[in-house]
Backbone as ProteinMPNN parsed JSONL, in Angstrom:
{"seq_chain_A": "XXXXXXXXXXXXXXXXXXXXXXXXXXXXXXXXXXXXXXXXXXXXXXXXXXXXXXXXXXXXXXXXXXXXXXXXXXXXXXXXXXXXXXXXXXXX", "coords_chain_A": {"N_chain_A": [[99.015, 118.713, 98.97], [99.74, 121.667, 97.569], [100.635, 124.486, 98.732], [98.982, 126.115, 101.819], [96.681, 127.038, 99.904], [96.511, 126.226, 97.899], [95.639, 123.102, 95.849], [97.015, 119.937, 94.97], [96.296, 117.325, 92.766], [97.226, 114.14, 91.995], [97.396, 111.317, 89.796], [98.346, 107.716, 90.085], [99.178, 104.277, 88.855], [100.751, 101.645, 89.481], [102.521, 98.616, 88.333], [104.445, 96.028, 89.31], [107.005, 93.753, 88.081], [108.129, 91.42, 88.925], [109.855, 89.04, 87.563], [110.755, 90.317, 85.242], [111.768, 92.629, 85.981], [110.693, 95.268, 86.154], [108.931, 98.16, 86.666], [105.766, 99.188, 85.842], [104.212, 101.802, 84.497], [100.953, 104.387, 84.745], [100.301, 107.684, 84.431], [98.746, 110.038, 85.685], [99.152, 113.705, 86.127], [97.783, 116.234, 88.354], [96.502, 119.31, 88.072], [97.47, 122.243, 89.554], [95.203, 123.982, 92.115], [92.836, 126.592, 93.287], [92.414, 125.527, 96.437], [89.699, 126.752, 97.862], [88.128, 126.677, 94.791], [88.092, 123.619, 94.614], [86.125, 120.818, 95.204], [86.171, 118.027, 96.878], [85.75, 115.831, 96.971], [84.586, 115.23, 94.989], [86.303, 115.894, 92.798], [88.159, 113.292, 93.755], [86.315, 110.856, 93.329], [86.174, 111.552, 90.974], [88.67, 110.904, 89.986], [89.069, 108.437, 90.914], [86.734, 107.279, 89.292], [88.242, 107.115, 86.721], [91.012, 105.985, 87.271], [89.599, 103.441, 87.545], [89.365, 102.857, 84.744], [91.388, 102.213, 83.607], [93.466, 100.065, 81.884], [95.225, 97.194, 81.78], [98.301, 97.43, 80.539], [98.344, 99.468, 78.925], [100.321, 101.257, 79.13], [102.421, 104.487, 80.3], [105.094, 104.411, 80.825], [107.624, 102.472, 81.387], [109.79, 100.951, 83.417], [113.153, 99.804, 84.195], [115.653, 97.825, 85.221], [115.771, 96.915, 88.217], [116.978, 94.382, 88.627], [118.885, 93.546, 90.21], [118.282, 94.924, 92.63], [116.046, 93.379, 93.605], [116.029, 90.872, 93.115], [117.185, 89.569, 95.242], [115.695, 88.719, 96.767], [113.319, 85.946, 96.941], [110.639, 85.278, 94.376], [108.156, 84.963, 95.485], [108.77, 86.117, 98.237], [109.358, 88.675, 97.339], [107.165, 89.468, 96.537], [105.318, 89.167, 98.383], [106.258, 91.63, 100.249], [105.217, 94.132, 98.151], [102.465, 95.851, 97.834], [99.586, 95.384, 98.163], [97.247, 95.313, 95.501], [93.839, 96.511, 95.577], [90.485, 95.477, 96.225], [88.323, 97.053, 94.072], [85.356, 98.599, 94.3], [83.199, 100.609, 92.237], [80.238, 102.059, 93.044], [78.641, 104.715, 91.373]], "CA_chain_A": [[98.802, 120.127, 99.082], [101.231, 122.431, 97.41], [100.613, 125.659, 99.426], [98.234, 126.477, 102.358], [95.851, 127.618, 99.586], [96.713, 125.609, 96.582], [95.886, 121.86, 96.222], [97.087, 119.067, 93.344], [96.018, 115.584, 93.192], [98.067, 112.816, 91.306], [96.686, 109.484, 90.027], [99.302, 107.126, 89.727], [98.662, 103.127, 89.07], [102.138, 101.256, 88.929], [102.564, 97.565, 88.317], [106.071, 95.576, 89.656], [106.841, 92.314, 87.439], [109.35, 90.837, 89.284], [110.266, 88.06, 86.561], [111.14, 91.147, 84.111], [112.324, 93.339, 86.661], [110.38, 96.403, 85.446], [107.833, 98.883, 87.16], [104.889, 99.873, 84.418], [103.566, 102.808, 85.413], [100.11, 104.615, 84.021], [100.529, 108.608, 85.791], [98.384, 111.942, 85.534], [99.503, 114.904, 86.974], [97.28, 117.102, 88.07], [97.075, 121.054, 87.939], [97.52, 123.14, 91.152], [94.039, 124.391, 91.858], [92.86, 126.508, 94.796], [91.314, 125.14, 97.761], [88.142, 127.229, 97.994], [87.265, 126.388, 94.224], [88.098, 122.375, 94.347], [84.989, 120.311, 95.684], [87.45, 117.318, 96.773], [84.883, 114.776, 97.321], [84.172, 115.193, 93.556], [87.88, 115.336, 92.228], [88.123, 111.945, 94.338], [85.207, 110.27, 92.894], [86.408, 111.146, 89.699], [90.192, 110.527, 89.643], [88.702, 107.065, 91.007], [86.256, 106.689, 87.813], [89.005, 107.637, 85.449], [91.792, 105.079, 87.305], [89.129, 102.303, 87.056], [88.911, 102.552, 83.359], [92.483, 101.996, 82.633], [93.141, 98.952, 80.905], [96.658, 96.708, 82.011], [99.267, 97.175, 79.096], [98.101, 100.812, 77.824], [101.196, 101.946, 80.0], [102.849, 105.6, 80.072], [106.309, 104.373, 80.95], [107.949, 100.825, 81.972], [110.984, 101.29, 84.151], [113.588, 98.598, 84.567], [116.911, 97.842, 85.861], [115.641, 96.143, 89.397], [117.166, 92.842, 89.28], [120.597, 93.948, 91.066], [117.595, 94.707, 94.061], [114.6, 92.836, 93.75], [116.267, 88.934, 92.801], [118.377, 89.303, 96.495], [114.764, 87.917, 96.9], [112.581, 85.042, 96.027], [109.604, 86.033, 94.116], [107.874, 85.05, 96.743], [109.208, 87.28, 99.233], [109.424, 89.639, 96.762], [105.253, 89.733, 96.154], [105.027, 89.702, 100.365], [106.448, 92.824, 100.544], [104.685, 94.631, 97.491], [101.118, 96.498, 98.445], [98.076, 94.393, 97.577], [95.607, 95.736, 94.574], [92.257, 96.428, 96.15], [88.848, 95.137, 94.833], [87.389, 98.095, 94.371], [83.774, 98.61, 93.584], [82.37, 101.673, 92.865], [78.899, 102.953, 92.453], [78.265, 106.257, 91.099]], "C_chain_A": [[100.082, 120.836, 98.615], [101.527, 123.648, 97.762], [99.206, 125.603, 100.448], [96.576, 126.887, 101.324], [95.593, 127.254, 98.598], [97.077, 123.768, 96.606], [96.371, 121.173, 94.865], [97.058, 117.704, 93.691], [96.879, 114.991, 91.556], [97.608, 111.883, 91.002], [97.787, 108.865, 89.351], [99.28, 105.554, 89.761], [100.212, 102.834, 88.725], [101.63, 99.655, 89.191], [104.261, 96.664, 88.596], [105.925, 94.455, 88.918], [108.104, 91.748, 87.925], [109.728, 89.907, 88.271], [111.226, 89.464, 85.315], [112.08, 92.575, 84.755], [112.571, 95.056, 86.315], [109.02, 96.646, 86.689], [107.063, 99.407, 86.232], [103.944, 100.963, 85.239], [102.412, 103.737, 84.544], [100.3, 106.027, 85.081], [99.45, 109.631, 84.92], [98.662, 112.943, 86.601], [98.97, 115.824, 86.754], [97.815, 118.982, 87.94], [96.615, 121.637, 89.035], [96.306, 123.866, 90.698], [93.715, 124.879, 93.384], [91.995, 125.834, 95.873], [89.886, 125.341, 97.532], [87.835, 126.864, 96.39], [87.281, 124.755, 94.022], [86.936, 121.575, 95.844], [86.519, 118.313, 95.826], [86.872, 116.094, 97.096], [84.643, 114.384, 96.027], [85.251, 114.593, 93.036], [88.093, 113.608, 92.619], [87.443, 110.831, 93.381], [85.921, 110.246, 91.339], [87.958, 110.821, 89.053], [89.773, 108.839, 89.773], [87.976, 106.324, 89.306], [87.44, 106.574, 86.621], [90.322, 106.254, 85.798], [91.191, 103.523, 86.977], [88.802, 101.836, 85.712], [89.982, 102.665, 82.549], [92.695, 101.035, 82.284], [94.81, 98.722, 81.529], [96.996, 96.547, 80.622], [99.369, 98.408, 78.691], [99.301, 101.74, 79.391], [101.886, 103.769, 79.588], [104.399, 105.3, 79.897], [106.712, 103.122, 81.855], [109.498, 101.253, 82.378], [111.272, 100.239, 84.441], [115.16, 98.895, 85.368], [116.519, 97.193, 87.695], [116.461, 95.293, 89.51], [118.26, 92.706, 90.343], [119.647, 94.069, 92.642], [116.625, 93.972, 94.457], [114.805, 91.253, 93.468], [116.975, 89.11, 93.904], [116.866, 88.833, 97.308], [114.161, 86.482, 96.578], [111.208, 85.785, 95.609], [108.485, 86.032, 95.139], [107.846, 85.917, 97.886], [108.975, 88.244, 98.469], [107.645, 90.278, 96.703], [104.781, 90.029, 97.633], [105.525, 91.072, 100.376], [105.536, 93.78, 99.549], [102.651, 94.728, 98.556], [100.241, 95.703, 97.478], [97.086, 95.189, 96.772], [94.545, 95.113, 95.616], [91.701, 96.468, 95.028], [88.617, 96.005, 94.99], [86.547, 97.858, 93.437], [82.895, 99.683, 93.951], [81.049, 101.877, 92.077], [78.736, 104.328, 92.587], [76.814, 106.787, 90.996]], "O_chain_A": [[101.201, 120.676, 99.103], [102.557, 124.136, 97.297], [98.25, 125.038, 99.918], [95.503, 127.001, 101.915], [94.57, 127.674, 98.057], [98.074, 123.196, 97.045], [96.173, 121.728, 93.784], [97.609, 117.099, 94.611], [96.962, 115.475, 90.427], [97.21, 111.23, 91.966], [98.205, 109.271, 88.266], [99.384, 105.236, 90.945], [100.86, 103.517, 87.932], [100.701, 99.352, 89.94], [105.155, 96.934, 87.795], [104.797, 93.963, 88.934], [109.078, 91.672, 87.177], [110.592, 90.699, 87.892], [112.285, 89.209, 84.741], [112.841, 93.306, 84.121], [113.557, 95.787, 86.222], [108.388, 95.807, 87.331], [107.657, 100.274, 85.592], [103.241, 100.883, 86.247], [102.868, 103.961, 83.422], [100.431, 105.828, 86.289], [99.472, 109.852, 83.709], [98.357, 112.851, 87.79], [99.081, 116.48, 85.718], [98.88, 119.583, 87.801], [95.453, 121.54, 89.43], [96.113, 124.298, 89.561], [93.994, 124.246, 94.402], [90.766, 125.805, 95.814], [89.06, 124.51, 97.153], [86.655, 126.541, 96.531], [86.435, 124.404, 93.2], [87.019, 121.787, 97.054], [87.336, 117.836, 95.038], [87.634, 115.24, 97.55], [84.472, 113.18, 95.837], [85.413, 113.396, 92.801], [88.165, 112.784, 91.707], [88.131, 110.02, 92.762], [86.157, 109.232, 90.682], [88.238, 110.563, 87.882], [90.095, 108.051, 88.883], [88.376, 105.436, 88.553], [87.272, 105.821, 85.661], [90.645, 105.547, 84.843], [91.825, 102.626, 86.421], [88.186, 100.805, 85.442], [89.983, 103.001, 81.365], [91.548, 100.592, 82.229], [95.557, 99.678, 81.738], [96.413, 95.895, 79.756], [100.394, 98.695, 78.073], [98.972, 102.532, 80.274], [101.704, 104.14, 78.429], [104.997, 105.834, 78.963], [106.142, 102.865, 82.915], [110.239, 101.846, 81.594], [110.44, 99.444, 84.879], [115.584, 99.917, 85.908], [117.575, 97.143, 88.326], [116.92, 95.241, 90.652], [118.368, 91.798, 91.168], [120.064, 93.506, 93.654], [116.329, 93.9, 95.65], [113.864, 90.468, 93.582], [118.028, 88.574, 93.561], [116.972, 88.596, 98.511], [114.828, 85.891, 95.729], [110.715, 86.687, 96.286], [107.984, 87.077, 95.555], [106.8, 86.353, 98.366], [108.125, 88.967, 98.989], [107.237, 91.431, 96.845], [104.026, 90.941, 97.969], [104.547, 91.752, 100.687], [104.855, 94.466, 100.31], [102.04, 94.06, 99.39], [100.33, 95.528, 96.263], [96.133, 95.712, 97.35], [94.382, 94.029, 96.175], [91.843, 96.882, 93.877], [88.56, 96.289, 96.186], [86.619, 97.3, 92.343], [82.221, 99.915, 94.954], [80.861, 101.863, 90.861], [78.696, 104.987, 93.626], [76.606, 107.982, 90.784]]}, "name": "protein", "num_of_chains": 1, "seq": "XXXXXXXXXXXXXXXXXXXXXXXXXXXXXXXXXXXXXXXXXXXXXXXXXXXXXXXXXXXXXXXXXXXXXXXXXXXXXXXXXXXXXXXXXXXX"}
């Protein structure tokens, strides 16, 4: 929410490669829109359709420089801490 009256949604898919010690990141940023005309059940639905039809590789921006924080790991450890991709499965 970016005001009482004004909302903006984000879709942001990132990928960590610990071996390369890069974050790949795929982002849209939306546009502040008010409240009363955003249906947010919709927006949802369709930020969802639109993230499920990105493709791994067709990246926006690959960010590196980790290894100084992310090898004081084992990859191992390193993948335990990282957030688990959900199956998702949607019907429209």
């Amino acid at each position: 929410m970016v005001d009482e009256t004004t909302v903006q949604f984000h879709l942001i898919w990132s990928i960590n490669d610990y071996d390369t010690a890069t974050t790949s990141l795929k982002v849209i940023e939306g546009i502040p829109e008010k409240v009363s005309s955003v249906s947010i059940k919709s927006t949802l639905r369709d930020l969802l359709s639109t993230s499920l039809s990105w493709e791994t590789g067709n990246w926006d921006k690959v960010v590196g420089g980790y290894e100084s924080i992310w090898h004081k790991f084992t990859k191992e450890e390193f993948e335990e801490m990282c957030v688990k991709e959900p199956n998702v499965r949607y019907n429209d």
